[in-house]
C-alpha positions, 0 to 999 in steps of 0.5 A: 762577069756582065758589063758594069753600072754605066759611069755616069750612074755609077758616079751619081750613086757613089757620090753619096752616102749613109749608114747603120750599127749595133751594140749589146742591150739587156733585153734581147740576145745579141744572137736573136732572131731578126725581129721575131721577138716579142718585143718590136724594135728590139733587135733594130735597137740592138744593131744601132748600137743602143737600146730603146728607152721605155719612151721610144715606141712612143716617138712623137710624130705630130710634135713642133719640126724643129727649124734652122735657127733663121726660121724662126726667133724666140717669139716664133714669128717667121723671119723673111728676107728682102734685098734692096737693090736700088741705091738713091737719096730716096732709098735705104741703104743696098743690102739684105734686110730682115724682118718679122713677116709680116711686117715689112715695117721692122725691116732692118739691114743684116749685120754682114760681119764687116763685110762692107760689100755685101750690099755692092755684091746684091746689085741686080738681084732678079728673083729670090726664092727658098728650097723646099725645106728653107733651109737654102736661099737661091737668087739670079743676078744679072752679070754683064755678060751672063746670069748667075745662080748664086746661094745667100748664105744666111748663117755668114751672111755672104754670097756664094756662087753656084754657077752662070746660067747657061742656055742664053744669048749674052747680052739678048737675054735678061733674067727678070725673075726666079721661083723654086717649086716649094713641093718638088724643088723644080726651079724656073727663070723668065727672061726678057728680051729685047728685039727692037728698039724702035719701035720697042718690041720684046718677048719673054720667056719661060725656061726650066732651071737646075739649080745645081749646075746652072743649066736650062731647058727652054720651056715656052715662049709667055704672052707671044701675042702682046707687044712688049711684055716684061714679066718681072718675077714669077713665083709658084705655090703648093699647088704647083701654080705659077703667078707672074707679074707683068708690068707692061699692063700692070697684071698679074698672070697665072701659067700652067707650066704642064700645057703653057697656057697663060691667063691673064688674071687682073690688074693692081692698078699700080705704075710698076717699074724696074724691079719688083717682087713675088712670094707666097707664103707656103702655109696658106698660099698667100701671094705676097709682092713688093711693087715698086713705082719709082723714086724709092717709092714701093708698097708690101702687100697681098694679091688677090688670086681671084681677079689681081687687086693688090692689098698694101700692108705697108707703103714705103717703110722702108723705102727702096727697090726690093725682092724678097723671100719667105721660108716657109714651107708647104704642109707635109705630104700625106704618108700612108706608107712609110715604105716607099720612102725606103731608099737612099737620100741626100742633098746635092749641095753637100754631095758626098753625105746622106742617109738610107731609110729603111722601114720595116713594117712589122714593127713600124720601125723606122732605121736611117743611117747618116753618113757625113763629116765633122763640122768645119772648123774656123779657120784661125790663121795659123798656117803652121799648125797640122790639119787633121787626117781627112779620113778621121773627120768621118762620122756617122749617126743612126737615127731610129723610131716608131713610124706609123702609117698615116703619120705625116712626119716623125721625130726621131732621136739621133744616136752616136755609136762609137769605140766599136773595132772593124769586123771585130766584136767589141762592145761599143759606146752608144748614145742619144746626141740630138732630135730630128723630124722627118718629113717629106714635101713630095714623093722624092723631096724630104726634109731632115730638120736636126737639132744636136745637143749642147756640147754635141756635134758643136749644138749644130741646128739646121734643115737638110733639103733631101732628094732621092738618090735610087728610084721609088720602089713603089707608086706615091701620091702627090699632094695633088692628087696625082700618082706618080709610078714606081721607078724600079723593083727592089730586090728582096734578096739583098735590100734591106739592113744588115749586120753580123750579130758578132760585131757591135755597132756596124753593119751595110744599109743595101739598095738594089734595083733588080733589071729590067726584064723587058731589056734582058739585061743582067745588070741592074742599080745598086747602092749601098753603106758600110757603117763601121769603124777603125781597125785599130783606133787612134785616141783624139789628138794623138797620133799615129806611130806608124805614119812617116808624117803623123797628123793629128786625129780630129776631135770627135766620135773615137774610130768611126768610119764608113764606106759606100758600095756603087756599081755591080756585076753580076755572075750567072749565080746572082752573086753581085760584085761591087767596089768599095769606095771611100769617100773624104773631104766634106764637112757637116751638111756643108761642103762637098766631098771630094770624088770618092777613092776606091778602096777595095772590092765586096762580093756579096752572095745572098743564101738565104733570105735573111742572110747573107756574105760579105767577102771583102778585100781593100786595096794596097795603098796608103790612101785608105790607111790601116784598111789597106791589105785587109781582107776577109768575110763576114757572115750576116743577118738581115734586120727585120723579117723576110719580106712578103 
């Protein structure tokens, strides 16, 4: 056996997940041959678990994006957010504001819930921006010994911390602004410090931020040869061009953050102090600011990117210190080939859940297993009452359409499979519970906009930031232009979408990155999702006979289940060795699950371009249910044709 996947990587790869099925329909053969019918889609259809419907070759890919509810409201302006962070008889009351963009005239204070704290909670608010899906809002707060990444949550809305900021010298270095790329996701901080008193003398600073751990990477000394410069935010458009807001000479700056070089693009003629605002409307590249003069005293306009005047649109309505945010969202990327999308996804905020698109272009035909967790549930203050088994609160959905090259997004409906048995063929329930829209704002940034029916998955809508998990498997051009490389070679043999024709709705979504040839290393990455189900499934509500302390099954999908694949091995034969891991704890596109249990071991050996074995074999523990002890082999099939 060769050394394993490095632990590091392999928990990156783990940590994830996603999904696949299959189901018995009238017009093909469960035993067909991979996609060599005379009906494109047909048998991808089959092994979802459902059968395409007279409209699905023709899925919208140029319809409406369905949106989180907080983007937009029934007259379908864009809703943005400001914080007053400034308390004074001249101003508004502290807290976060909502308004018809761009109208900063319809301001009005957001209804927290009782939440009486909320405003007090804002205070020292530097720097708000969106992700690029818009989908999660990320502000700096300058605590009193360190900065702090923290989260707004618009559905609540409450605070929620991320992490401190690590990499600055406590009470030197002061957060004064914070922009999120709205293309890559890159996240940036500049910070003020304070060298002298007397005379007064400062410096600012330009650092790479990751908005997932909080930590940074110094990127430049900005402006080294004024005096005293205090660059009070920064914000970024769709082009990657970054603009900052000096209010030593009251000027707007542009900094290209590849070479450092920062160019000082005009004045705005206003007495800026304290805290102030960017953002750009990423529709347009429109630049956007809140300039605040003291005494309550502020004004919302445009700046002209050409020589920095500054355009009001509204002057001290309402009246207050602000910083504030637009979600919007650039136009999609350009995809003239859907396959170098292929690969697995997910949201590093909800680590635990994801997807793995597959597209094969034969049939233009886009298969994405979902893997993820029932949504939260409200908590109602009854200690006593039983919490359902973490394991059934797995669940997991199948999205597929036509996929066309040169289409920039594509909406897909959102199948649920279920009553299925493991490794066994019994016919299972299947069918459409939701619409969602594909799309991607980079080469390694996509955005899943979901729309669940009434009565399904609690009619949840949202927007789910994806970030790409495995490397591409091809170059990919940017919107601007540039070609970024690919990140490794997929092998042949095994990625891809499998299924055995025997058992309904289940199957494995596999990646596998074959090694670098340069490093003579047999080992190379690997993912890969089991889409499945119970062995002997539980009625909702019901219990379990056989469990000494029996817990209720959740609501939800009857038996669904789901494993990933992560880290390999590999035998002089090519045979790759993998563990099989079970993943619990999260909830839907939400909370992080916990780190995953091993659950047994998979060997999969490859004989023959469309087939290949799965031999599996769960581990003795009550900690992975009935799987435990089960062991076997499965025969499958791959999903589509060979490829080239």
């Amino acid at each position: 056996m060769m050394k394993a996947l490095s632990g590091a990587l392999l928990l990156s790869l783990i940590h994830l997940s996603p999904a696949m099925a299959a189901a018995d329909c009238p017009i093909a053969s469960p035993i067909a041959s991979p996609i060599a019918s005379n009906e494109p889609g047909a048998e991808v259809a089959q092994v979802a678990g459902q059968c395409p419907s007279a409209g699905l070759a023709g899925t919208q890919a140029k319809g409406q994006p369905l949106h989180s509810h907080w983007l937009t409201t029934d007259d379908d302006p864009v809703m943005a957010y400001a914080i007053q962070i400034a308390e004074g008889m001249n101003t508004v009351p502290r807290g976060l504001y909502r308004f018809a963009f761009p109208d900063f005239s319809s301001a009005h204070i957001v209804d927290s819930e009782g939440d009486d704290d909320l405003g007090d909670d804002l205070v020292n608010t530097y720097g708000m921006s969106f992700n690029p899906a818009a989908s999660r809002l990320y502000l700096v707060q300058d605590m009193e010994s360190t900065p702090a990444l923290m989260r707004l949550n618009l559905e609540e809305p409450a605070l929620e911390p991320v992490a401190f900021i690590d990499g600055f010298q406590m009470r030197r270095d002061t957060v004064t602004g914070m922009a999120i790329h709205p293309r890559t996701g890159e996240a940036w901080l500049v910070s003020y410090r304070q060298q002298t008193n007397n005379p007064p003398l400062s410096e600012a600073w330009l650092w790479r931020l990751d908005v997932n751990t909080g930590g940074t990477i110094f990127a430049g000394r900005v402006l080294a040869d004024e005096a005293n410069p205090v660059l009070v935010d920064i914000a970024i458009d769709c082009d990657g061009n970054m603009y900052a807001h000096n209010i030593s000479d009251d000027s707007l700056y542009h900094i290209d953050t590849r070479e450092m070089v920062v160019t000082r693009v005009g004045s705005h003629g206003l007495p800026a102090n304290y805290n102030q605002g960017l953002a750009f409307d990423n529709r347009d590249n429109t630049l956007y600011g809140w300039i605040y003069t003291g005494d309550g005293d502020n004004q919302f306009g445009t700046f002209n990117l050409a020589n920095g005047a500054f355009d009001a649109l509204v002057h001290n309505d309402p009246r207050g210190q602000w910083n504030g945010a637009i979600p919007t969202r650039c136009p999609a990327l350009a995809v003239p080939d859907p396959g170098v999308f292929q690969g697995a996804w997910y949201d590093p905020v909800s680590n635990g859940q994801g997807f793995a698109l597959s597209w094969m272009p034969e049939s233009e035909t886009l298969f994405m297993p979902w893997f993820t967790f029932a949504p939260a549930v409200p908590e109602n203050g009854d200690e006593d009452e039983d919490e359902p088994e973490a394991s059934t609160l797995l669940r997991w959905h199948v999205l597929q359409g036509q996929w066309s090259p040169g289409q920039s997004e594509v909406t897909l409906p959102i199948y649920e499979v279920s009553n299925g048995r493991f490794d066994e063929g019994v016919e299972v329930d299947q069918r459409e519970v939701g619409m969602a829209t594909l799309s991607f704002a980079a080469c390694d940034v996509g955005v899943l906009d979901y729309s669940f029916h009434s009565g399904e998955n609690d009619g949840l809508v949202g927007a789910i930031n994806l970030t790409r998990l495995l490397p591409r498997s091809d170059e990919c051009r940017e919107a601007a232009g540039y070609l970024v490389p690919a990140g490794g070679a997929y092998d042949p043999m095994m990625t891809g979408v499998w299924y055995d024709p025997a058992s309904d709705g289940q199957g494995l979504s596999l990646f596998r990155i074959v090694p670098d040839e340069e490093e003579e290393a047999d080992v190379g990455m690997f993912y890969g999702a089991w889409f499945t189900f119970d062995p002997e499934p539980v009625p909702p509500g019901e219990d379990d006979e056989e469990d000494d302390e029996p817990m209720p099954v959740a609501e939800g999908p009857a038996s669904q289940h789901w494993f990933t694949f992560g880290g390999q091995s590999v035998d002089e034969d090519g045979v790759v060795t993998v563990p099989i891991h079970l993943t619990i704890g999260g909830t839907f596109d939400g909370a992080p699950a916990f780190v995953p249990r091993l659950a047994g071991e998979a060997t999969l050996t490859a004989t023959a371009c469309d087939r290949l074995t799965l031999t599996y074999e769960f581990a003795s523990s009550p900690a992975i249910g009935q799987f435990g002890d089960l062991e076997g082999e499965i025969q499958l099939q791959r999903l589509g044709a060979c490829p080239d």
